[in-house]
N, C-alpha and C positions, 0 to 999 in steps of 0.2 A: 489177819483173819485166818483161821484153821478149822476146819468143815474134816470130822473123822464118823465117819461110817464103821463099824469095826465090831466082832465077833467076844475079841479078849474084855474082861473088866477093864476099868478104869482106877488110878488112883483120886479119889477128890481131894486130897489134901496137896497132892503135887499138882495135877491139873489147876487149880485156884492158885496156888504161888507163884508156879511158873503165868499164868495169865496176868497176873498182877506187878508181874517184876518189868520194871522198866516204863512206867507208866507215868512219868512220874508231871505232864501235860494232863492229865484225867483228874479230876476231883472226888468220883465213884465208880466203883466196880462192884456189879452183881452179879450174885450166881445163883443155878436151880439146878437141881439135880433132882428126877423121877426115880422113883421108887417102885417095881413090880409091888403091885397092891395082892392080897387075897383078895376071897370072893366072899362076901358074907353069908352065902346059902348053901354053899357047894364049893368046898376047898379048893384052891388051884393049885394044883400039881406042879405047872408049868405053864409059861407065856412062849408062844413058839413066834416070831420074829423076820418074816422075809421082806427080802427088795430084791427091785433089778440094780445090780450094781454100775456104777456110769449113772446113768440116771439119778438115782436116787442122791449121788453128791453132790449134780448138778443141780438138782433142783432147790438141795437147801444153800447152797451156794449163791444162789437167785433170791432168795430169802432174804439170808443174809446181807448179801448187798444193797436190798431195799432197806432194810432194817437200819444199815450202817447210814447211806444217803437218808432217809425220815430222820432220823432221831440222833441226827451228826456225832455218830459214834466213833471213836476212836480206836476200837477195836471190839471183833466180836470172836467167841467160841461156841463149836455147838459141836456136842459128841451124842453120838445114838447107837445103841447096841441093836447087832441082831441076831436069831439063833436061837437058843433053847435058855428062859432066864428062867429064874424060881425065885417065889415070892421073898420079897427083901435086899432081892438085888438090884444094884443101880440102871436105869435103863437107859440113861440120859443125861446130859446138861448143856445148860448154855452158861456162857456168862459175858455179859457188856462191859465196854468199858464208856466213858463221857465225862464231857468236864464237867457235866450237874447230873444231881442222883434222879434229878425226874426224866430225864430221858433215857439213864442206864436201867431204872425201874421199866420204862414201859416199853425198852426195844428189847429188856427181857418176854413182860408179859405177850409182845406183839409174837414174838419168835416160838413161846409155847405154845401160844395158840395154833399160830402155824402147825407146828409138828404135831400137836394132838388133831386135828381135822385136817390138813392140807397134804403132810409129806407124803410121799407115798412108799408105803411100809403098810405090811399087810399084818397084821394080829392075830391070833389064833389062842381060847383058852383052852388047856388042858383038863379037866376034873374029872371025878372018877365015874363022874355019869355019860363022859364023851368029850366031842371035841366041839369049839364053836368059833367060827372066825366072828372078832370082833365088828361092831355096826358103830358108823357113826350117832353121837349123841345130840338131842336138838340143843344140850345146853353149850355142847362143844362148839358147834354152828353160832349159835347166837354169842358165843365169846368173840368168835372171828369178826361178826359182823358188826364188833363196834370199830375197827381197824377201815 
C-alpha cells in the first residue's frame, strides 16, 4: 500500500507499471486518474489545493485499509496532488489490485468516492470573476452512501 500526498506531478504511465509489476497473485489491476476539469460558464484559471499535512495521509490511509480489508485487495494506490493545479492537470489516482476485476472495480470506485466527499482537502476555484471554495455535491453524497 502507498498513500502519497504530494505538491510535484505524477508520472501515470510509470505510477501504473510500477503498481502492477510484481503482482503476479492479482487477476486485475485498476486505475483512475482525476483530471482538473474547466468550468463551463466561467473559465478556471486555477484549482488551489490545501490539507493539514499528518492528517490528511492519515486519513486516506484509514480509507485505504478499509478499502483493502472490504474488497480483499491485494494491493492499493492513491496519489493526490495539492497546491495550485490548472485545468488538465492530473490531480489524482488510485489504483487496486485483486484476484477478481469486480472487487479491483469497486474498491477503486469505493476509494473515489471517498476522496471526492470525505478526504479532507480543501478546494478553491480560481476564475476571473474571483475565488470560490469548493461545496460539497448532493450527487457526491449520494455516491458515498451506496458504500
Amino acid at each position: 500500500m502507498r498513500i502519497s500526498v504530494q505538491d510535484a506531478p505524477f508520472d501515470l504511465g510509470k505510477e501504473s507499471t510500477d503498481f502492477a509489476q510484481g503482482h503476479t497473485d492479482m487477476g486485475a489491476i485498476v486505475t483512475f486518474t482525476g483530471v482538473v476539469r474547466d468550468l463551463p460558464d466561467d473559465p478556471l484559471e486555477v484549482m488551489e489545493i490545501e490539507h493539514y499535512p499528518g492528517m490528511t495521509e492519515s486519513a486516506l490511509r484509514e480509507m485505504a485499509q478499509t478499502a483493502v480489508a472490504r474488497f480483499s485487495l491485494g494491493d492499493v494506490l492513491v496519489i493526490h496532488r495539492y497546491g495550485r493545479l490548472y485545468p488538465g492537470e492530473m490531480i489524482m489516482m488510485v489504483a487496486t489490485a485483486a484476484r477478481h476485476r469486480k472487487d479491483a472495480f469497486e474498491a477503486a470506485e469505493f476509494l473515489m468516492d471517498y476522496l471526492k466527499s470525505r478526504a479532507p482537502f480543501w478546494k478553491r476555484e480560481v476564475t476571473a470573476q474571483g475565488a470560490d471554495w469548493v461545496a460539497s455535491k448532493d450527487e457526491d453524497e449520494d455516491a458515498l452512501s451506496r458504500w
